[in-house]
C-alpha positions in Angstrom: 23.4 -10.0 10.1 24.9 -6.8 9.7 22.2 -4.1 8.8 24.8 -0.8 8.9 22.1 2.8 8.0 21.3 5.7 9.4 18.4 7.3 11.0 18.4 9.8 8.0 18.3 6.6 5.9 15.9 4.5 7.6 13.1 7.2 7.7 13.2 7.8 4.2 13.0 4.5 3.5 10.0 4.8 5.9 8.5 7.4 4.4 8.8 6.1 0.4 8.1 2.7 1.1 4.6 3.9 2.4 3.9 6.2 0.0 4.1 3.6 -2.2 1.4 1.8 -0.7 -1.2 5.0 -1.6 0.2 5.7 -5.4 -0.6 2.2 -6.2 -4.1 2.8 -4.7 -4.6 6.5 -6.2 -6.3 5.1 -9.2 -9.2 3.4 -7.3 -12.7 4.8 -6.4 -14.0 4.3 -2.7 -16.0 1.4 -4.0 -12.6 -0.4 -4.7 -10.9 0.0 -1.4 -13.9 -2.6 0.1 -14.5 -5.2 -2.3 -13.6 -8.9 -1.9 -14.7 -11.5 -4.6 -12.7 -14.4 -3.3 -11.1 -15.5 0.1 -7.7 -15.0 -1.6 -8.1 -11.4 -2.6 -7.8 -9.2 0.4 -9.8 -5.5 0.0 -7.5 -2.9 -0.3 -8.2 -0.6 2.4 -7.4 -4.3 4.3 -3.8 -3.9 2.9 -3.4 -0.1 4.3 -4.4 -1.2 7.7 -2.7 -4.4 8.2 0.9 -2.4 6.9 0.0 0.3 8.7 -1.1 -2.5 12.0 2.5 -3.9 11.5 4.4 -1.1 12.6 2.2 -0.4 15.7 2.3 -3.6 16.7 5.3 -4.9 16.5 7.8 -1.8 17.4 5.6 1.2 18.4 3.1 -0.4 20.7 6.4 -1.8 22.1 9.9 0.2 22.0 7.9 3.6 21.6 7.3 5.0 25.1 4.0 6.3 25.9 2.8 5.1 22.8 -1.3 5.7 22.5 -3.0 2.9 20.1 -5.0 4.3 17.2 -8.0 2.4 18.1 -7.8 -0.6 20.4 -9.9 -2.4 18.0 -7.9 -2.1 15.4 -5.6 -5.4 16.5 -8.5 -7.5 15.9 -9.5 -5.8 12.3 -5.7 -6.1 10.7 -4.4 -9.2 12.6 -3.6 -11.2 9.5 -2.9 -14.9 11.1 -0.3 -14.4 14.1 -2.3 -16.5 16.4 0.4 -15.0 19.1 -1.2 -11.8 19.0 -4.9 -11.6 19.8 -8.1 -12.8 18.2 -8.9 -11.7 14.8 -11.4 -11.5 12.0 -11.7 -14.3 9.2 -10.2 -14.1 6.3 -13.4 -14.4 4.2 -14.9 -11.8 6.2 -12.3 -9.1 5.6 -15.2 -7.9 3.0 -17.5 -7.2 5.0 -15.9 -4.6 6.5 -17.8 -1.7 5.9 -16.1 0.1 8.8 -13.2 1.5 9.5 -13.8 3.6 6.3 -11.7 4.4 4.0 -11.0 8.2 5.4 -10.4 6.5 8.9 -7.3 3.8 7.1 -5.6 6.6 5.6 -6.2 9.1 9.0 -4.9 6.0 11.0 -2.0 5.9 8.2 -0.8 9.1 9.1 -1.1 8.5 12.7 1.3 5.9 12.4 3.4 7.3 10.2 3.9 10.3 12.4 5.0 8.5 15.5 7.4 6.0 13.4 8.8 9.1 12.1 9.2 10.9 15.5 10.1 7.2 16.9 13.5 6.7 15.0 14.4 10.0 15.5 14.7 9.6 18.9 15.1 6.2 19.5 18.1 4.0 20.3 19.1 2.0 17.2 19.9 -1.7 18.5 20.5 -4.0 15.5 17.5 -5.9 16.6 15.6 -2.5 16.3 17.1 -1.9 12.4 16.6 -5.1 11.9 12.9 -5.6 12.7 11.9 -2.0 11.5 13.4 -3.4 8.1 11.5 -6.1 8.5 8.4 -3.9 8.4 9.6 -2.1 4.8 9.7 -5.7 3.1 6.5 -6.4 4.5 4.8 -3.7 3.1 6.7 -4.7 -0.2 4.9 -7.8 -0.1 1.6 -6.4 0.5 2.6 -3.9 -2.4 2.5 -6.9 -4.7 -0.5 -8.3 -3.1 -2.3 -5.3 -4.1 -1.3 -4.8 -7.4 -2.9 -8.5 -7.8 -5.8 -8.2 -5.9 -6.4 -4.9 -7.4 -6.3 -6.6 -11.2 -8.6 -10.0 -9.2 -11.1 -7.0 -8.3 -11.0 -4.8 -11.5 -11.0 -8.2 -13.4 -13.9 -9.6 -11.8 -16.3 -6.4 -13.0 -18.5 -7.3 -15.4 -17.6 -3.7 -16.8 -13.5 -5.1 -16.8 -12.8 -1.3 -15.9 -9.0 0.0 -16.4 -7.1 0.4 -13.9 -4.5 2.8 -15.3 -3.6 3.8 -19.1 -0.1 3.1 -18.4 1.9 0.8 -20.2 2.2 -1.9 -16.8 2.0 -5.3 -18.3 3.8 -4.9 -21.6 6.4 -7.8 -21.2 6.8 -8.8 -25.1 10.0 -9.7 -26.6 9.7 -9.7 -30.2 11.2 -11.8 -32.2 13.4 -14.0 -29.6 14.7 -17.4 -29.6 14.7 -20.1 -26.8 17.3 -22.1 -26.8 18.4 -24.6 -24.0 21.2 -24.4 -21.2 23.2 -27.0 -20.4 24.3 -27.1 -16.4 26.7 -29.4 -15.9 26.3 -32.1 -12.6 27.7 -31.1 -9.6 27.7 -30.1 -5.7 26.3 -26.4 -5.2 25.9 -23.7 -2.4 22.1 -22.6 -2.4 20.4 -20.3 0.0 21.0 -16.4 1.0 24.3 -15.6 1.5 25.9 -11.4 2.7 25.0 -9.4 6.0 21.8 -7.8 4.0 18.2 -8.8 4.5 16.3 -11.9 3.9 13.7 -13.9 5.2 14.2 -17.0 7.6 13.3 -19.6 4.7 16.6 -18.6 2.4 18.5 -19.8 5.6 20.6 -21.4 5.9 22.9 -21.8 3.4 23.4 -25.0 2.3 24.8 -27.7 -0.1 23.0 -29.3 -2.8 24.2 -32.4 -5.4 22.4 -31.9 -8.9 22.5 -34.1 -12.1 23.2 -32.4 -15.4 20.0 -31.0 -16.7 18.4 -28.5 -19.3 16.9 -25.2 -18.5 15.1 -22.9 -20.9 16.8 -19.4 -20.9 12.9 -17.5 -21.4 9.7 -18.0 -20.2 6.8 -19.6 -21.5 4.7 -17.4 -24.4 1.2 -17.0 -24.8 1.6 -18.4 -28.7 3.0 -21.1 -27.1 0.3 -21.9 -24.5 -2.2 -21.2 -27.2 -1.0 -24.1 -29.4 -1.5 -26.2 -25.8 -4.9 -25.5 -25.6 -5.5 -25.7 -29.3 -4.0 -29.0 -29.3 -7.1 -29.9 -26.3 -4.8 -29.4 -23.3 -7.6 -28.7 -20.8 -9.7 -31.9 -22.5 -6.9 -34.4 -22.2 -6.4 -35.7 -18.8 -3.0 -37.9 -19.2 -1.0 -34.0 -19.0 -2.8 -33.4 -15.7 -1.7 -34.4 -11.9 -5.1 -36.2 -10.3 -5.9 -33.6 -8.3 -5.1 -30.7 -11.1 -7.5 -32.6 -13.3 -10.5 -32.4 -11.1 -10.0 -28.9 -10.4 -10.3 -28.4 -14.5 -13.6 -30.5 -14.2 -15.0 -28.5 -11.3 -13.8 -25.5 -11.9 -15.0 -26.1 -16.2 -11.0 -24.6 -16.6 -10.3 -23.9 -20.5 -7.8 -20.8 -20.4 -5.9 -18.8 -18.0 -6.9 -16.6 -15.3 -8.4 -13.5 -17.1 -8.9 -15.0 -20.6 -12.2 -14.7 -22.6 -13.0 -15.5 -25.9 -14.9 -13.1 -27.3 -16.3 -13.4 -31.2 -13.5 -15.8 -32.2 -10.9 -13.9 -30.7 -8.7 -14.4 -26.8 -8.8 -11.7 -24.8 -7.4 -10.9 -21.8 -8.0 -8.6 -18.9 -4.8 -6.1 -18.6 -4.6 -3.1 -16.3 -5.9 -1.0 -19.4 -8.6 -3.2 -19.6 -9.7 -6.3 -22.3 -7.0 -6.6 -24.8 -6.6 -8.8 -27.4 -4.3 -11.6 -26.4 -0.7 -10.4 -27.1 1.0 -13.7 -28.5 4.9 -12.8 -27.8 4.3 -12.0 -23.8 5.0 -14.7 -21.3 1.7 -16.5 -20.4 1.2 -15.3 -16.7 -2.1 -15.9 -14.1 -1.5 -20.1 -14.2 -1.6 -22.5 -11.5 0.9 -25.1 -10.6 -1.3 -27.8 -12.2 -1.7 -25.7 -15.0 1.9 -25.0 -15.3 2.9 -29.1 -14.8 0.4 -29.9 -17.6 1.9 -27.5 -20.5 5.4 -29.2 -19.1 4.5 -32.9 -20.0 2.4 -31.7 -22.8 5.9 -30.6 -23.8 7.9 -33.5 -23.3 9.7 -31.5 -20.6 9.6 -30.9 -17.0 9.2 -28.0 -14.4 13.1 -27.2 -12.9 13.3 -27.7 -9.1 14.2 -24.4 -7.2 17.6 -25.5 -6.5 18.3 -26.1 -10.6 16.7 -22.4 -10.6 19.0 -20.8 -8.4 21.8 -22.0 -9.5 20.8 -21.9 -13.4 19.5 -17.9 -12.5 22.6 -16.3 -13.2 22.3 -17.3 -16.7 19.3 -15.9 -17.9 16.6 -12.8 -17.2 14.1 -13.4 -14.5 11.6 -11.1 -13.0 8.9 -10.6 -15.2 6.9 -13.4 -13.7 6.7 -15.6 -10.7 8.0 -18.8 -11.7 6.7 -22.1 -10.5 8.8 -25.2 -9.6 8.4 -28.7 -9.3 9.5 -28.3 -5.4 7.6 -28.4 -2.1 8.1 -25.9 0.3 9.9 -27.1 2.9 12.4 -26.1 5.4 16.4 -26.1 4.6 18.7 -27.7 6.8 19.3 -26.4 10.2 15.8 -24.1 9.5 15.0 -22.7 12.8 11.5 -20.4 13.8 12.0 -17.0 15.0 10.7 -16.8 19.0 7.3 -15.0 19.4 4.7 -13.8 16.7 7.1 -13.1 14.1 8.4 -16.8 14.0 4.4 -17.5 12.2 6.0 -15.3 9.3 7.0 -18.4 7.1 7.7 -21.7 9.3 4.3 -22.6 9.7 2.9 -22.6 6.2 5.6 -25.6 4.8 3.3 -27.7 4.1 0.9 -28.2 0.8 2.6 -25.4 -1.2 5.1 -25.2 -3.8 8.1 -23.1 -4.2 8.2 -19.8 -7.0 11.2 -18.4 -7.9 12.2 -14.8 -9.2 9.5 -11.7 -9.2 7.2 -10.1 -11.4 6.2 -6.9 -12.9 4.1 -6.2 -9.7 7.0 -7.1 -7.6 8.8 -3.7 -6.1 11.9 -2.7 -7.6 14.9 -4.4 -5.3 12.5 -7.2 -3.1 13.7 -10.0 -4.3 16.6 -12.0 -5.1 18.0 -15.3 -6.1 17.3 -16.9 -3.4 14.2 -15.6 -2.8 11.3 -18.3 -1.8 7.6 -17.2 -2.5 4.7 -20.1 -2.5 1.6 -20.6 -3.4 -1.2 -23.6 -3.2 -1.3 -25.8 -6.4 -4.6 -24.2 -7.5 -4.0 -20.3 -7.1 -3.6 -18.3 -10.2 -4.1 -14.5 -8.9 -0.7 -14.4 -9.0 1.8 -12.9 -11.4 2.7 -16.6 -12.1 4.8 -18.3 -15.1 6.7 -20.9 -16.7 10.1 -21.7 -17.6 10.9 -25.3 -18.5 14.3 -27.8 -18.0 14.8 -31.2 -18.5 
């Protein structure tokens, strides 16, 4: 992998990368920064450390000489699940941490930053070095998305359904278009990442795949049209519903998408600028993959896999939501684990998810790609999650 920048270049990618982090938190109270309603949804403070964690983990506390750690404890507050790297605390528990405060994250922020700063400017750049401290930018991407979502879980979980910002950041509408459906002829194609740029381990490796002629919707899903689903008694008729996805409506007394009330005869939904009326011509977003499966036979049709995504992607706009296919996650051919902690980073979670393609409107501008691979559980909707359908 060939990974040719600068020093120049690789610190201010540093430097934006974790700013950021702190705009998309400069909206938020203190009260904000600790909350966690749900094991899913992470506090946001958590988010700050466990970026901030990363990078003095894996290169400062080891290619930075004389390094000092922040606070030895710290490794056990921010470890997210590398079982390679210490003990940690729960998931589920991340909201009870009253302490470190706030004021101590952002102080152990700027400790961190400092010494990555000073660190490349001195260091040696190996390609392992470039590559792993690049690494460390799209991790912080992620966790960028993540807190855009969990932000919206936490904000959207109020009682008060407080705003989170009166700009524009959801408005995903296009008035007035047609769907229409793409024919993609049978063949053998080449899927996975391909170039000398970055990419995580579970685009690789590159690899053939034989695929019938199918259909594949060039826009997403709408709310209009998810509304005539449930209008229609979607969520009341089990024959649309995998087993499992139909006792989680039961349990879970499921009638709308994530966010959705009905409030004096009208659908709402919770936005970053707070309740809104339900805005018809938007893609439906916040759905599960039973969810998504369900509209799909209502439908007639059928989820695409992610290989008929890929290859179909070129054809039409992605990006504005995560989309969800019919795949398992699993390993490609000839998949191999990175060697120490950050080998946990993907291989050991194929199992019991399934594949999304493309990005959202939380996703940061440039992290994803074609060939990108994000998952999810069947039942999680705190996502910025869609659906496009083929046949």
């Amino acid at each position: 992998m060939k990974l040719l920048v600068t020093k120049d270049e690789l610190i201010n990618r540093y430097k934006q990368v974790r700013m950021n982090s702190e705009q998309i938190c400069s909206p938020l109270q203190a009260e904000d920064y600790v909350v966690q309603p749900v094991q899913e949804v992470s506090p946001p403070k958590w988010h700050l450390g466990h970026t901030t964690w990363f990078f003095e983990t894996f290169i400062l506390k080891f290619h930075a000489p004389g390094y000092r750690l922040f606070d030895p404890q710290y490794n056990y507050v921010f470890n997210s699940y590398y079982e390679s790297v210490g003990a940690r605390v729960i998931r589920t528990n991340r909201g009870n941490l009253s302490r470190p405060t706030v004021k101590d994250i952002y102080r152990y922020r700027k400790y961190v930053d400092n010494a990555m700063v000073e660190f490349i400017g001195k260091c040696s750049l190996t390609s392992e070095l470039i590559h792993l401290i690049i690494l460390g930018f799209n991790h912080e991407e992620q966790h960028q998305e993540l807190l855009y979502t969990d932000i919206k879980y936490i904000l959207g979980h109020n009682p008060l359904f407080p705003p989170y910002s009166t700009e524009k950041l959801e408005m995903t509408s296009q008035p007035g278009r047609t769907t229409k459906m793409m024919v993609i002829p049978e063949g053998i194609y080449e899927t996975g990442y391909e170039g000398d740029g970055f990419c995580w381990d579970n685009e690789l490796a590159r690899h053939k795949v034989y695929l019938n002629v199918f259909e594949i919707s060039d826009s997403l899903v709408t709310n209009e049209e998810y509304l005539e689903f449930m209008e229609d008694g979607g969520y009341e008729q089990f024959q649309h519903w995998h087993s499992e996805g139909w006792d989680w409506v039961k349990k879970q007394h499921i009638h709308a998408p994530m966010y959705w009330h009905r409030e004096d005869g009208q659908w709402m939904n919770y936005t970053f600028n707070g309740l809104q009326p339900v805005n018809k011509e938007e893609p439906v977003c916040h759905i599960n993959f039973f969810e998504a499966a369900a509209f799909a036979t209502w439908k007639g049709l059928r989820l695409p896999t992610e290989f008929e995504w890929e290859v179909a992607s070129l054809l039409f706009e992605w990006g504005k939501r995560w989309e969800w296919t019919q795949s398992a996650y699993l390993p490609y051919p000839h998949f191999s684990k990175a060697p120490g902690a950050l080998g946990e980073y993907n291989g050991k979670f194929m199992v019991n998810q399934h594949v999304l393609r493309g990005a959202s409107i939380a996703t940061p501008a440039g992290h994803s790609r074609r060939t990108y691979r994000n998952f999810f559980p069947t039942n999680q909707r705190w996502q910025f999650t869609g659906i496009r359908l083929a046949k």
